[in-house]
Residue, then its C-alpha position, 0 to 999 in steps of 0.5 A: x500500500x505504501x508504493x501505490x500512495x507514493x505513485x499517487x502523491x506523485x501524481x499530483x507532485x508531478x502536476x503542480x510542477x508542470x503549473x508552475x513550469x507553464x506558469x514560468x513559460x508565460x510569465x519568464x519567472x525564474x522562481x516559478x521555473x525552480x519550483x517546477x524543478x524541484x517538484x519535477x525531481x520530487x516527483x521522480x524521487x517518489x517513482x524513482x524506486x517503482x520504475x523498474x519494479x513493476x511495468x506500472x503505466x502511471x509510474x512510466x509516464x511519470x518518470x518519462x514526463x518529469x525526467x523530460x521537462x527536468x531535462x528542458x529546464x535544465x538546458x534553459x538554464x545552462x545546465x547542459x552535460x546535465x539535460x544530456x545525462x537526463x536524457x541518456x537515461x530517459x533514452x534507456x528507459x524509452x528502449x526498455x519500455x517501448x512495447x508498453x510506451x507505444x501503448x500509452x502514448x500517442x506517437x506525436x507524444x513519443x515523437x516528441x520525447x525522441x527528438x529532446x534526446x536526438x536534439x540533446x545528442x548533438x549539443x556540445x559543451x565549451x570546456x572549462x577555462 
């Protein structure tokens, strides 16, 4: 029981942060686009322990959406060795789950995902002066 109140209250952790990551998109706040982030990685936090332990729905899409929004304000933020990490793993997650994902999300969403870590592929960082 405690695993399925932990998927839920990711649930509505995972929708506040995606609130306030709209809430920064429209306005430019930075205090809001931080609040998302924290919340995206609190929402992971709660799966992070379930995704690999049962083929659950919810828990994948959860920990494919908050890993793919973190990864984008990562890369707003200049945080890029970081967003290409995040994205290396969501790209493994994506490859383990396909069958399941192909079930659960429409292709234009997959698409979507796919092209974040085509994109993040190709970034590049400057070395440390």
């Amino acid at each position: 029981m405690p695993g399925k109140i932990a998927i839920y209250c990711a649930g509505v952790v995972f929708n506040t942060a995606v609130l306030h990551h709209q809430q920064a998109i429209k306005t430019g706040n930075s205090a809001s686009l931080d609040r998302a982030a924290k919340l995206y990685e609190a929402s992971l936090h709660l799966v992070g322990q379930h995704v690999h332990a049962d083929c659950n729905n919810t828990v994948s899409l959860i920990a494919m959406a908050a890993s793919n929004n973190l990864a984008q304000i990562e890369l707003e933020k200049g945080l890029v060795e970081q967003a290409c990490s995040r994205l290396q793993v969501l790209q493994t997650v994506i490859q383990s789950l396909r069958p399941v994902i192909i079930q659960i999300l429409t292709m234009s969403e997959f698409q979507g995902m796919l092209s974040n870590i085509l994109l993040a592929e190709g970034v590049t960082t400057s070395p440390a002066a």
